[in-house]
C-alpha positions in Angstrom: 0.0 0.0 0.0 1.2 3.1 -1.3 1.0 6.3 1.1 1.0 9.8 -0.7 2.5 13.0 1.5 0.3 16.2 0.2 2.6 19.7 0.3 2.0 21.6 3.4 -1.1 23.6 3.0 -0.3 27.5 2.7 -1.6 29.7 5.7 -4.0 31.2 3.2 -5.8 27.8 1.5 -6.4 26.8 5.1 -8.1 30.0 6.6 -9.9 30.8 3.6 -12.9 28.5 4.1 -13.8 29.2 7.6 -13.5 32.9 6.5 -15.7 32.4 3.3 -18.4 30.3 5.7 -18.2 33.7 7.9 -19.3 35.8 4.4 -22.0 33.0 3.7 -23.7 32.7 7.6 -23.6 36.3 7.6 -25.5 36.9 3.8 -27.8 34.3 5.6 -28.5 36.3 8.8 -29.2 39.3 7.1 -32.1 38.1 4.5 -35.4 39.4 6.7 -34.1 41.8 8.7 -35.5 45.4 8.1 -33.9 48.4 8.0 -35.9 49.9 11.0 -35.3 47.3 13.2 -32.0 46.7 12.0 -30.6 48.6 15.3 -33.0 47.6 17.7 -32.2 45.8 21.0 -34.8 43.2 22.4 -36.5 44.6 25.4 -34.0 44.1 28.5 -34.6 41.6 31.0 -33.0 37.6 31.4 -31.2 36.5 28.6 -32.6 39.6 26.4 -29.2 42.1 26.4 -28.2 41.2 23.0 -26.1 43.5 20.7 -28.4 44.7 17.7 -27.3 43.3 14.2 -26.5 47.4 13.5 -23.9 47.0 16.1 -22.5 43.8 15.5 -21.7 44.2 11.7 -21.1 47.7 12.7 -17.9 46.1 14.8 -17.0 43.5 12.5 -17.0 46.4 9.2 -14.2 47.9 11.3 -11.6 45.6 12.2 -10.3 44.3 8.2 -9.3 48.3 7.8 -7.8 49.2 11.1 -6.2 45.6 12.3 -6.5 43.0 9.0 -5.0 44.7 6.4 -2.5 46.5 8.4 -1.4 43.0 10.1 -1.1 41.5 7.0 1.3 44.3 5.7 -1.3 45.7 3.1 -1.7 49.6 4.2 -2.1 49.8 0.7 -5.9 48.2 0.6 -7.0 49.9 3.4 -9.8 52.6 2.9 -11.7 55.1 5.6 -14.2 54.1 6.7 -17.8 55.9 5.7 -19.0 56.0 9.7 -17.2 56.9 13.2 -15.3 53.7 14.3 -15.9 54.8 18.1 -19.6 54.0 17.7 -18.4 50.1 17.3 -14.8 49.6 18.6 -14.1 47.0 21.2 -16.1 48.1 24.7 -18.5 50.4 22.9 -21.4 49.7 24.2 -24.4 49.0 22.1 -27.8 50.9 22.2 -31.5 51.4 20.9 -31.0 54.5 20.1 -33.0 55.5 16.7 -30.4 57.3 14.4 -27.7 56.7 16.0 -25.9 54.3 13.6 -25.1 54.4 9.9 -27.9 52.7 7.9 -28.3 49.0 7.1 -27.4 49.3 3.5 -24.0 51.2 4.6 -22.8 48.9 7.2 -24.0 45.7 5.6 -22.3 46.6 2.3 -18.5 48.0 4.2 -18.7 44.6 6.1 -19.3 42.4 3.0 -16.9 44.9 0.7 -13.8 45.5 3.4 -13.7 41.2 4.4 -14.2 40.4 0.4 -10.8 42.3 0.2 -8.9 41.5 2.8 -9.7 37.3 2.5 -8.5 38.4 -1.2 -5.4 39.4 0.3 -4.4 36.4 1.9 -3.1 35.3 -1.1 -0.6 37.9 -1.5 1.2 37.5 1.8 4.5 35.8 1.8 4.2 32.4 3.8 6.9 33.8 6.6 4.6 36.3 7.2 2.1 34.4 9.5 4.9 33.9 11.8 5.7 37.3 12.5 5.5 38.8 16.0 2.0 39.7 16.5 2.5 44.2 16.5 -0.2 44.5 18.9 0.9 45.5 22.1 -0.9 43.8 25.0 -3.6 41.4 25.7 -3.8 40.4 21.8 -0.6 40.0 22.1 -0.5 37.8 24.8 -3.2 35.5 23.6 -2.7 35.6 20.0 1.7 36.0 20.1 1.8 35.3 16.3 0.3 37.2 13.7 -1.3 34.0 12.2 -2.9 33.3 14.8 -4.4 37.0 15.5 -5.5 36.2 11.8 -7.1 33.2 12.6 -9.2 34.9 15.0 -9.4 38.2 12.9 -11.1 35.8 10.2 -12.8 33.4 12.0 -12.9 33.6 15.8 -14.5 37.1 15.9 -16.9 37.0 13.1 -18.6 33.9 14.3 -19.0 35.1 17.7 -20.4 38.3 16.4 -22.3 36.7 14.1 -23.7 33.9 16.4 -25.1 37.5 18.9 -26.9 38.3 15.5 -28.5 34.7 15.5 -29.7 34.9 18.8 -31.2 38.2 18.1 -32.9 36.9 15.4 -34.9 34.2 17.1 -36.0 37.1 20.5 -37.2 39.3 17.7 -39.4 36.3 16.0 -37.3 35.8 12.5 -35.9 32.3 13.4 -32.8 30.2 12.1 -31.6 32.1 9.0 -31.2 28.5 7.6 
């Protein structure tokens, strides 16, 4: 019996489908949701404090401009952003506050757009890069040391925990599983 070695898989081919499934769950959790209650929060009580969908894809839009693409070495692809990234970065707090975030259209469409390019990116980085020193001073650095592996959460990690908030929102405000 014959045993056959594959090449090593490059960083990119292996982080690439657990990114693209983010992309797809998210395009899923989006279809019935309406631009007015895009930023609403349930009603408070047990189990009901969950982020809005306006404020989780609000948070994930930021992070492939202002940690991806600069951790991958691509300053180049980055773009402002169209919206204030204090209303989403990490400890923000979310709120139901009519008007107070960017519309549906415009956060939906930077998330999809700014993760589109930087998953395109991957491909461009130079294998050695993964194994880099992770630049970011403190606790990411502590729990992600490499730059890899601050990618794999970047790509994966984060979105899905995001993105699971947004499922659980879903089913308090009566929509269901988006499958």
């Amino acid at each position: 019996m014959s045993t056959t070695v594959a090449a090593p898989a490059s960083f990119a081919t292996l982080i690439r489908p657990g990114a693209e499934l983010g992309l797809n769950y998210a395009e899923a959790l989006m279809k019935g949701i309406t631009p007015e209650t895009f930023s609403h929060m349930p009603s408070k009580g047990p189990g009901r404090d969950v982020n809005s969908p306006a404020f989780n894809m609000g948070h994930l839009s930021i992070y492939p401009d202002l940690r991806i693409l600069p951790l991958l070495g691509r300053d180049d692809l980055v773009r402002p952003l169209p919206y204030s990234a204090d209303l989403f970065k990490a400890g923000a707090p979310c709120v139901d506050e009519p008007g107070l975030y960017p519309n549906k259209d415009l956060i939906v469409s930077t998330f999809f757009d700014r993760y589109r390019v930087a998953i395109a990116a991957l491909r461009d980085v130079p294998e050695e890069h993964f194994s880099q020193p992770n630049p970011i001073e403190g606790r990411m650095r502590e729990i992600f040391p490499l730059i890899g592996a601050a990618m794999v959460f970047f790509f994966v990690g984060h979105p899905q925990s995001h993105l699971g908030q947004v499922s659980a929102w879903r089913r308090m405000m009566g929509l269901g599983s988006a499958f």
